[in-house]
C-alpha positions as CSV (number, residue, x, y, z in Angstrom):
1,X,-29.5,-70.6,42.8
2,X,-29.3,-67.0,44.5
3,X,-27.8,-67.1,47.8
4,X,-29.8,-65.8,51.1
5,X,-29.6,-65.2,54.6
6,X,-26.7,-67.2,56.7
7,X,-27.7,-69.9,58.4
8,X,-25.3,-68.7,61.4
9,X,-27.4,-68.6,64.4
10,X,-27.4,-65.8,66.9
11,X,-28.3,-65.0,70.6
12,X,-31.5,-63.2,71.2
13,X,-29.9,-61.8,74.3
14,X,-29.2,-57.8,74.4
15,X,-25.5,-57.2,75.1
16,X,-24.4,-53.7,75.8
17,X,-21.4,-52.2,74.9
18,X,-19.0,-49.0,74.2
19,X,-18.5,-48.1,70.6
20,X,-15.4,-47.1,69.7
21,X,-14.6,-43.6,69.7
22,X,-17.9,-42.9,71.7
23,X,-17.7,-40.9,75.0
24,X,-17.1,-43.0,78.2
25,X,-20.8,-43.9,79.9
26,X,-22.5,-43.6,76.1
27,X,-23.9,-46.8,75.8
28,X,-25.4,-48.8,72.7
29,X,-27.5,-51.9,73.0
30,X,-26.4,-54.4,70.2
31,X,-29.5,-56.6,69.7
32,X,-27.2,-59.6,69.1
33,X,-23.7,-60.6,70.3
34,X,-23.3,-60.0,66.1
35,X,-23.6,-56.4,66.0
36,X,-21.4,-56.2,69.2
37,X,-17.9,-54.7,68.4
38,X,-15.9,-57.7,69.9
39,X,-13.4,-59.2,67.1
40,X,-15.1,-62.3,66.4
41,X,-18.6,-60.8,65.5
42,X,-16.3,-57.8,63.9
43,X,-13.7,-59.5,61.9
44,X,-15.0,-62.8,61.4
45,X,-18.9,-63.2,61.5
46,X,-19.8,-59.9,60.0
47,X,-17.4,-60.1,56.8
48,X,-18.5,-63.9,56.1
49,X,-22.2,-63.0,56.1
50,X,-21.4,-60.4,53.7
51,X,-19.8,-62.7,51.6
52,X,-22.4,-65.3,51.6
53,X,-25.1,-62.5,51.1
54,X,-23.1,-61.6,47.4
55,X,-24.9,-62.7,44.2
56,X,-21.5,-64.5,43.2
57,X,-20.4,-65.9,46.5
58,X,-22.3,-69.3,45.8
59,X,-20.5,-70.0,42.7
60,X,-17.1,-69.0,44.6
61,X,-17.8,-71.9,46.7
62,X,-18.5,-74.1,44.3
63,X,-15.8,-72.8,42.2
64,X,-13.0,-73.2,44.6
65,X,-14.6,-77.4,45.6
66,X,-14.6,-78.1,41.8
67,X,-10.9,-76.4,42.1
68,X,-9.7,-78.2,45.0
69,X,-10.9,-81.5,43.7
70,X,-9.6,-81.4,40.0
71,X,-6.5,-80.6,42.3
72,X,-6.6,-83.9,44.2
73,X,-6.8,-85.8,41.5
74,X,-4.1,-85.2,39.7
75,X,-1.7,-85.8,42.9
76,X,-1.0,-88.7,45.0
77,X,-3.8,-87.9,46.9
78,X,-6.6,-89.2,44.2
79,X,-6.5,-93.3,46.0
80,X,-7.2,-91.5,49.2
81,X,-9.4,-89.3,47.6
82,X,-11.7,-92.4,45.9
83,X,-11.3,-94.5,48.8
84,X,-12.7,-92.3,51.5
85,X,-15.8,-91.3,48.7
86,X,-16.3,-95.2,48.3
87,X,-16.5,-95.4,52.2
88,X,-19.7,-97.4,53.6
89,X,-22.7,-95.9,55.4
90,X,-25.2,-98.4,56.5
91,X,-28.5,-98.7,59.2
92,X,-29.0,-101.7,60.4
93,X,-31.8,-102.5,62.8
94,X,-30.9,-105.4,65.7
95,X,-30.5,-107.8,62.3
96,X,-32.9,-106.1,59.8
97,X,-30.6,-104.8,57.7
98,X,-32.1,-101.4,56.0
99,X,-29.9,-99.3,53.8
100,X,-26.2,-99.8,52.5
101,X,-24.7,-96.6,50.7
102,X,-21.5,-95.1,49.9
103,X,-20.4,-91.8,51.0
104,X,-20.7,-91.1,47.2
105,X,-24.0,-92.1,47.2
106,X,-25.0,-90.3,50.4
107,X,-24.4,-87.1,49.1
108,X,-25.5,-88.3,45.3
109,X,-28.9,-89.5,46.2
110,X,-29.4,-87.8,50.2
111,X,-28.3,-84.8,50.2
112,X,-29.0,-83.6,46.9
113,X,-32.3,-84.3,47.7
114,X,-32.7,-80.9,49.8
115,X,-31.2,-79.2,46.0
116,X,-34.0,-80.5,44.5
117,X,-36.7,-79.8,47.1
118,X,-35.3,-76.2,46.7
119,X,-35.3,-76.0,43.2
120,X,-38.8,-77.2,42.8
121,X,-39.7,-74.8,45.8
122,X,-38.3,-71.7,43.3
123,X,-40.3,-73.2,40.4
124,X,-43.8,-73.2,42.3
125,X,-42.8,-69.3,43.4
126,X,-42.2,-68.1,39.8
127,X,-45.5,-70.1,39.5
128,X,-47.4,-68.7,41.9
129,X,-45.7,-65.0,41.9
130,X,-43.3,-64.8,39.7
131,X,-42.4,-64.6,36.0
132,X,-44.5,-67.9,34.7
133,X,-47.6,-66.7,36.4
134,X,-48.0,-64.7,33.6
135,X,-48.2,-66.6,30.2
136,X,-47.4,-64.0,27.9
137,X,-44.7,-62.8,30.0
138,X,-43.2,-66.2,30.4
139,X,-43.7,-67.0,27.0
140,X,-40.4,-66.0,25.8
141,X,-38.2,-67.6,28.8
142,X,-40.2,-71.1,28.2
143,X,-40.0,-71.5,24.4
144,X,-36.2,-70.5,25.2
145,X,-35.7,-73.1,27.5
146,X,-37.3,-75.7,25.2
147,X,-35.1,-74.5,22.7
148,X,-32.0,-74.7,24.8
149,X,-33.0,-78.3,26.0
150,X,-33.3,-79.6,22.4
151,X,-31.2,-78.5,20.4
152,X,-28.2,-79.5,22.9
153,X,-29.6,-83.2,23.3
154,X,-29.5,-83.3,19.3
155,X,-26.3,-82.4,19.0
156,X,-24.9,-84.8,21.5
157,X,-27.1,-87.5,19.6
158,X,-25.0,-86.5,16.1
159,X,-21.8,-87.7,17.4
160,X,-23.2,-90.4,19.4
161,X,-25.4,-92.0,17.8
162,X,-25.0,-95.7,17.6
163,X,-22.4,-95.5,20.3
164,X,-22.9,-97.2,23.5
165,X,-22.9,-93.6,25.2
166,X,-26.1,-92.3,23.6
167,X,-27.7,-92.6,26.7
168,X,-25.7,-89.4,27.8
169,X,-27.9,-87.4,25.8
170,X,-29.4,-85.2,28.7
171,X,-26.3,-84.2,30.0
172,X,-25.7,-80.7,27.8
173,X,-29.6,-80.0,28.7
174,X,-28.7,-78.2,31.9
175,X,-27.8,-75.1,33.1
176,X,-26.5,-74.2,36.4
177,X,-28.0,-71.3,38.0
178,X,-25.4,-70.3,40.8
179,X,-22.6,-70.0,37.9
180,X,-24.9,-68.5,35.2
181,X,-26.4,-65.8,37.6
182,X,-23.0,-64.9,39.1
183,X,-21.3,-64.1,36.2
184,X,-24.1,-62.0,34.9
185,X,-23.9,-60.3,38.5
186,X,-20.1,-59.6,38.1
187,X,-20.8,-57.5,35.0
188,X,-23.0,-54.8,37.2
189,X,-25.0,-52.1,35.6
190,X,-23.8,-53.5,31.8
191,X,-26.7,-56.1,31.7
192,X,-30.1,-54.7,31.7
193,X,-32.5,-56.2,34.9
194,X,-34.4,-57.3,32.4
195,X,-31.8,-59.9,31.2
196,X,-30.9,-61.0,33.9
197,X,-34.9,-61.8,35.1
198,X,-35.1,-63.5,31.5
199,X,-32.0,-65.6,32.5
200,X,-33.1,-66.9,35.9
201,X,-36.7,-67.8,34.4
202,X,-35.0,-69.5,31.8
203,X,-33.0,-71.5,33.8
204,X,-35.9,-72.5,36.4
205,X,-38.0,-74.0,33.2
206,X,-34.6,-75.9,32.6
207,X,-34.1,-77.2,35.9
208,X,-38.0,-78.3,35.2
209,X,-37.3,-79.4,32.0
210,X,-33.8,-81.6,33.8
211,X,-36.1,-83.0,36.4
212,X,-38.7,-84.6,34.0
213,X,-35.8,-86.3,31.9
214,X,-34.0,-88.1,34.5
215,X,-37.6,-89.0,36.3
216,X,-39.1,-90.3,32.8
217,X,-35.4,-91.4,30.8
218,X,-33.3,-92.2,34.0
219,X,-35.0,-94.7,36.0
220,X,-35.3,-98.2,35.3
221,X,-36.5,-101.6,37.0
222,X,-39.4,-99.8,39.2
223,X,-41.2,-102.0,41.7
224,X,-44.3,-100.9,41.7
225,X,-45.4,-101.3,45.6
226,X,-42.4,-98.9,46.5
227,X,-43.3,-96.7,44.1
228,X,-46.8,-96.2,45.4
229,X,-45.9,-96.1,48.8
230,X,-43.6,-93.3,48.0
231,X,-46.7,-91.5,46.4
232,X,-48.7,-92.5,49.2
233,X,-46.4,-89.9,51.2
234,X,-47.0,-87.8,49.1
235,X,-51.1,-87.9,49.2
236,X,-50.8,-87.9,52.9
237,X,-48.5,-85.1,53.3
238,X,-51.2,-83.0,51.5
239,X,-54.1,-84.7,53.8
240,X,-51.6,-83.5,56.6
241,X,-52.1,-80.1,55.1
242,X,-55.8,-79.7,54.9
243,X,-56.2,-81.1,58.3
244,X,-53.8,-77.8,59.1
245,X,-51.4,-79.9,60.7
246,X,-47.8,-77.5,60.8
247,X,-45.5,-79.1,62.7
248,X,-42.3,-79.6,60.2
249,X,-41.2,-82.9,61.9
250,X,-44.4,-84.0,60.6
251,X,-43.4,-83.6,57.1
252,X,-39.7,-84.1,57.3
253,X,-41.0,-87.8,58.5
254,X,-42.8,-88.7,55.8
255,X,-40.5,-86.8,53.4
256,X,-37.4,-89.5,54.7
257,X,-40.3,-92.6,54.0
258,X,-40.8,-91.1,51.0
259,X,-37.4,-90.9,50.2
260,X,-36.6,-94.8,51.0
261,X,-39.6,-95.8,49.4
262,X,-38.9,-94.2,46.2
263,X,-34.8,-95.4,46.6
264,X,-36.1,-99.0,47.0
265,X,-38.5,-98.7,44.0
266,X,-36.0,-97.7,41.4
267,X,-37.1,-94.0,41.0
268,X,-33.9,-91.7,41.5
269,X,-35.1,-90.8,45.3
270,X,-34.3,-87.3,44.6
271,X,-37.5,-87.3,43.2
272,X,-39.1,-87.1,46.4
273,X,-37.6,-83.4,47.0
274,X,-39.3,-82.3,43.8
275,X,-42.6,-83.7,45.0
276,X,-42.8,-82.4,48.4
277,X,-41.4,-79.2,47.0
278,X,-44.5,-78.4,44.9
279,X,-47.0,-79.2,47.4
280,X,-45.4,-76.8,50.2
281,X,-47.8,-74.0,50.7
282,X,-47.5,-71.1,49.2
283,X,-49.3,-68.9,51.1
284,X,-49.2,-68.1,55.0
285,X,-51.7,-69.4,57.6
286,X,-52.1,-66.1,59.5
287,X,-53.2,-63.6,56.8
288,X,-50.6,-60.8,56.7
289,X,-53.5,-58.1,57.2
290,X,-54.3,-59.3,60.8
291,X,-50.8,-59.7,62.1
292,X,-50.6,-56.3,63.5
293,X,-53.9,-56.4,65.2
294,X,-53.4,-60.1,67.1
295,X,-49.2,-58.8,67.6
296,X,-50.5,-55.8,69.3
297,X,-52.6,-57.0,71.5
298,X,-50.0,-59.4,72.6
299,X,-47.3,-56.9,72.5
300,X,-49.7,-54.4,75.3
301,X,-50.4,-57.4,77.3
302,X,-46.5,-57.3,78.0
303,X,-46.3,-53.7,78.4
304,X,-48.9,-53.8,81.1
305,X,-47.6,-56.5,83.2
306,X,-44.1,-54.7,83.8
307,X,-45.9,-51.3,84.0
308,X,-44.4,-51.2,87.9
309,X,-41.1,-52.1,87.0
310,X,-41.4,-55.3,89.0
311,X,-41.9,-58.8,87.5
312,X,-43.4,-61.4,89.5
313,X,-42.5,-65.4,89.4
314,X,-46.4,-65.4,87.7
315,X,-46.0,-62.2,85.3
316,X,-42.5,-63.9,84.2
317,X,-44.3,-67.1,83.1
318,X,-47.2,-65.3,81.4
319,X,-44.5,-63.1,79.5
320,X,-42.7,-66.5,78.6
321,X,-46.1,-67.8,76.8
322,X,-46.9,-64.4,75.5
323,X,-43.8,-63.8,73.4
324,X,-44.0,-68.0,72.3
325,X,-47.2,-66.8,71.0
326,X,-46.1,-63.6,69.1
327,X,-42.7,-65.7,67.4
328,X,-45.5,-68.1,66.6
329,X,-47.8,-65.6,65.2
330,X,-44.9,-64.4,63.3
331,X,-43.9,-67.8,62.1
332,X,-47.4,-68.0,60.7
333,X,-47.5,-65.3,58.7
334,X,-44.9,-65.8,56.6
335,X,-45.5,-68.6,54.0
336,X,-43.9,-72.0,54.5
337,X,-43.0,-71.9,50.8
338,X,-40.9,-68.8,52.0
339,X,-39.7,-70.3,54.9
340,X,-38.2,-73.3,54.0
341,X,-36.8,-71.5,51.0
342,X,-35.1,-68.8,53.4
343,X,-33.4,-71.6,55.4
344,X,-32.8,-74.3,53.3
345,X,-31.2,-71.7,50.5
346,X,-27.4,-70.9,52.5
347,X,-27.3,-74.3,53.5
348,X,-27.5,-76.2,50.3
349,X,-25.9,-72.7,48.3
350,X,-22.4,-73.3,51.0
351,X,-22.6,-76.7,52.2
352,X,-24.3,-79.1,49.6
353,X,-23.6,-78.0,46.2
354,X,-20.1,-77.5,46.9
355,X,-19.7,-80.7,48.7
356,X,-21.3,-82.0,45.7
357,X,-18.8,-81.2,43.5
358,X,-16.2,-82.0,45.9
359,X,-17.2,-85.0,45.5
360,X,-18.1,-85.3,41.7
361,X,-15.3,-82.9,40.1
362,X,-12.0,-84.9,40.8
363,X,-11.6,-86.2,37.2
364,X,-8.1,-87.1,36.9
365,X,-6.2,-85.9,33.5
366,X,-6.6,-88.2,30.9
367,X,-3.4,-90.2,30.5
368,X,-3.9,-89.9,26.5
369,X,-2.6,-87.8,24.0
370,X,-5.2,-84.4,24.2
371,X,-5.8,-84.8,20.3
372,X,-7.2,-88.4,21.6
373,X,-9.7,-87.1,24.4
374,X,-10.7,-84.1,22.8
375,X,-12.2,-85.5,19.4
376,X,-14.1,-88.4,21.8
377,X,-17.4,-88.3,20.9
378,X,-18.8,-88.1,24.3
379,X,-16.7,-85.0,24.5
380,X,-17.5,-83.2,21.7
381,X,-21.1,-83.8,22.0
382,X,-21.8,-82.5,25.6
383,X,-18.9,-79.8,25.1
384,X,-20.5,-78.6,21.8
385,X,-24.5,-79.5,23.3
386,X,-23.2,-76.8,25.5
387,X,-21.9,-74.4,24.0
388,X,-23.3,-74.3,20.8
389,X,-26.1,-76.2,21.1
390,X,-27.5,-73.8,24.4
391,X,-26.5,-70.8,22.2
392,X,-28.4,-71.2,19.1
393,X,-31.2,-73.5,20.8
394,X,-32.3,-70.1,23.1
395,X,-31.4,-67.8,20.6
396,X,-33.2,-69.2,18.1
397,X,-36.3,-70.0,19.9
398,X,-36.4,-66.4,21.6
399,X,-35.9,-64.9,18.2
400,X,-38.0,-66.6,16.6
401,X,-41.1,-65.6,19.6
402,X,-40.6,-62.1,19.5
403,X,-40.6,-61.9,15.5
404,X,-43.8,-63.6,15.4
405,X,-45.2,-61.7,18.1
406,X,-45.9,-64.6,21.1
407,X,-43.4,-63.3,23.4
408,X,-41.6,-59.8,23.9
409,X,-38.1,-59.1,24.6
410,X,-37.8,-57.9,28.8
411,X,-37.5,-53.9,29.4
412,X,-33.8,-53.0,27.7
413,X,-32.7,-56.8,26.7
414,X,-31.5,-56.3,23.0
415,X,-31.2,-59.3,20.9
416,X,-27.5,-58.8,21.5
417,X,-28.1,-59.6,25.3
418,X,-30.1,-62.1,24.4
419,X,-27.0,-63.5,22.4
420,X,-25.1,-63.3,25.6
421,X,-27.2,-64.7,28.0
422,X,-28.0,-67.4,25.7
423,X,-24.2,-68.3,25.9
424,X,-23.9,-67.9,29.4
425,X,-27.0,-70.4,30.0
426,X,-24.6,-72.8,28.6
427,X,-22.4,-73.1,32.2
428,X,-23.7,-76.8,32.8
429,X,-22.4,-77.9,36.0
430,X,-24.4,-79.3,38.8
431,X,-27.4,-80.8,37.3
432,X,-25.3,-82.0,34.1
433,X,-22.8,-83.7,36.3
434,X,-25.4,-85.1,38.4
435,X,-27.3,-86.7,34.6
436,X,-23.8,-87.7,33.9
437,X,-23.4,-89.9,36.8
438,X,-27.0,-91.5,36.3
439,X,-26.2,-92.1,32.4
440,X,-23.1,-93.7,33.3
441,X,-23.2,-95.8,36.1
442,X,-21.6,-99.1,34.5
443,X,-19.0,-97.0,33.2
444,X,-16.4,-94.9,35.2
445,X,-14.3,-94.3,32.0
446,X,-17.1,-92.8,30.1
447,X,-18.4,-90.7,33.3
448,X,-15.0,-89.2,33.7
449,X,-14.7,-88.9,30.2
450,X,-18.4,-87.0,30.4
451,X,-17.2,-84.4,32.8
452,X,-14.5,-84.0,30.9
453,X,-17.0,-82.3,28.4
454,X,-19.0,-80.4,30.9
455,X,-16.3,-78.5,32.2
456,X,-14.9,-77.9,28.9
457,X,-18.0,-76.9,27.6
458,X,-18.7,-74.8,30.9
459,X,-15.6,-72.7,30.7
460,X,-15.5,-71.5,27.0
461,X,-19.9,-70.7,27.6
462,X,-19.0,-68.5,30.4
463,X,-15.8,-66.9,28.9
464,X,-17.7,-66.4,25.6
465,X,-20.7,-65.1,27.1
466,X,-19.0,-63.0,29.3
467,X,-17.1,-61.1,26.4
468,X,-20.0,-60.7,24.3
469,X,-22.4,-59.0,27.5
470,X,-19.3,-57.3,28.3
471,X,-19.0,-55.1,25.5
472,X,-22.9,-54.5,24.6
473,X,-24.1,-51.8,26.1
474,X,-26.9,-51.0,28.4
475,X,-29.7,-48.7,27.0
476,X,-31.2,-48.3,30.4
477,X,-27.9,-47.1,32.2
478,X,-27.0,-45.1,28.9
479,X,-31.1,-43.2,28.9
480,X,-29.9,-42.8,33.1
């Protein structure tokens, strides 16, 4: 997912200050103590929103927890490192006792919630104003992203079939957006826009595509009242919605009732992010067109009570509402779709996909001979899902489209980009080791063994996809 904004808050108060190298008495007003010149806003805050305002800063972080925790465990430090994931969370009510989960689990099945809330909240934007609003133009990216989701789940099904890991079969479907789009980012001007629009498309329908399987193929033993309780949320989230009812904590409520119902039911409660996700609003409650009229008027109503340069205890209080009024005005006009996108993105881009994989990466070196892990079915299937499988399943399907005329190739994508990207949509990483974990549960050996494949597969996509964009050219900057 593309990083945004940084969730670092900031003082609305006005500091002023001397620039450097500015002549004594010439004064600047920094809006925020960030823009001062002091060495924390300078050195520190400044540089780090920079960095987390990169296309590839999100995979960096990732990256370097996936690093730090195949690094783990392979020392001494893996016991520590399982015991303190194993670690209990519970709520308990006076003796009602209401939830038990590891700190595994917590991040597992909590906080990947929000990744899936935003996810889905990306999906209903390309759907409402994005690529797949258009079906001719999105033709193309879709029947790729069928073809990417197939073919991978029938190669994994070749070598497993029979096998008490068949179940796995999801796993290669996935591709992971923060890696894919990075590395496409790092190569600059060599990859036409075009591609890289076709490539995030694509991989929204997957994450679509990943979010039906492990609703419909990953869930077992539902009980039925939780279930409907869960969609009862839902309903009245959207009743809450009509009625015009905007206060978040509203929604965040029944979005955590939602989520226990559906975790009680048997329905992987990251479902509930997906659900809420899709319902959010996409459009603003203020109409854009009459924000400057209403802002005005509230703006001049300032402006004339501090005409005399004096504020009065009265005029100070009537300021305070006014300006409540114009942040709320400005709240309104931007879409909640927008909104919770735009603050949710940093913190689940830095903070919960990383911890994620923190938490799901540390696979220990198999303590077999290599020739003995790297012919395991499980392995070979997700390794070669992923890398083959992703390759030939997009390219094909793509191909295929734009011979026969239903979809078109994007302004300067070649069918050697397409080759590229197609191999680079093969990085499977978060939402593969996240099917992993559900496919395996009763087996730690096999999951390990899984992830085993996933990286494998992850690294020769991105270093083969990678070499292949690398050396096509780019008709657009070539015409420039």
């Amino acid at each position: 997912m593309p990083p945004a904004q940084s969730p670092t808050g900031s003082s609305t108060d006005t500091e002023t200050h001397v620039e450097p190298g500015a002549d004594d008495g010439h004064q600047v007003d920094a809006h925020t103590w960030r823009d001062t010149e002091r060495f924390v806003p300078k050195r520190v805050v400044r540089p780090l929103q920079g960095f987390m305002q990169a296309e590839t800063s999100s995979a960096v972080a990732i990256l370097g927890a996936t690093v730090l925790a195949l690094i783990i465990a392979n020392t001494p430090l893996f016991s520590a490192y399982e015991h303190f994931w194993e670690s209990k969370f519970t709520i308990d009510i006076g003796n009602l006792h209401i939830l038990e989960l590891s700190l595994h689990h917590v991040v597992n099945d909590g906080l990947m919630v929000l990744f899936f809330l935003l996810v889905s909240l990306e999906i209903k934007r390309e759907l409402v104003f994005g690529e797949l609003r258009d079906p001719k133009a999105a033709a193309l990216p879709i029947l790729a992203a069928v073809g990417g989701m197939v073919v991978p789940a029938l190669i994994y099904v070749a070598f497993n079939l029979g096998g008490d890991a068949i179940q796995g079969w999801g796993i290669p479907m996935a591709t992971d957006i923060a890696f894919a789009v990075a590395l496409l980012a790092s190569l600059g001007s060599r990859v036409p826009i075009g591609a890289r629009l076709f490539l995030l498309t694509l991989a929204i329908v997957d994450d679509l595509g990943a979010i039906l399987v492990i609703a419909v193929f990953y869930t077992s033993g539902i009980a039925l009242w939780w279930l409907l309780t869960a969609a009862a949320t839902v309903v009245l989230a959207v009743a809450m919605q009509r009625m015009r009812v905007r206060a978040m904590a509203v929604y965040i409520v029944l979005g955590l009732i939602g989520w226990y119902a559906l975790h009680e039911s048997g329905v992987h409660a990251t479902i509930i992010g997906v659900a809420f996700g899709l319902i959010t609003p996409a459009f603003a409650f203020l109409p854009p067109t009459r924000y400057p009229e209403v802002a005005t008027k509230l703006v001049d109503e300032v402006v004339i009570r501090n005409q005399d340069g004096t504020v009065t205890a009265d005029e100070h209080e009537a300021n305070d509402h006014t300006l409540r009024e114009i942040r709320r005005l400005s709240r309104e006009t931007q879409s909640p779709l927008h909104r919770v996108e735009h603050n949710l993105t940093p913190w689940v881009s830095f903070g919960i996909v990383p911890l994620f994989a923190f938490a799901n990466a540390g696979v220990p070196y198999p303590d077999v001979p290599v020739a003995e892990w790297i012919t395991d079915p499980v392995v070979v299937g997700i390794a070669l899902g992923l890398v083959l499988g992703k390759t030939i399943g997009i390219f094909g399907a793509a191909w295929l489209a734009e011979r026969s005329g239903i979809g078109r190739y994007p302004t300067g994508m070649t069918s050697s980009h397409l080759l590229g990207v197609a191999m680079v949509a093969g990085i499977g990483f978060t939402v593969a080791i996240f099917i992993a974990n559900l496919a395996f549960t009763g087996s730690a050996e096999t999951n390990e063994i899984a992830k085993i494949g996933i990286l494998l597969g992850s690294v020769v996509a991105a270093v083969g996809g990678y070499l292949v964009l690398r050396f096509t050219g780019n008709p657009e900057k070539e015409e420039t």
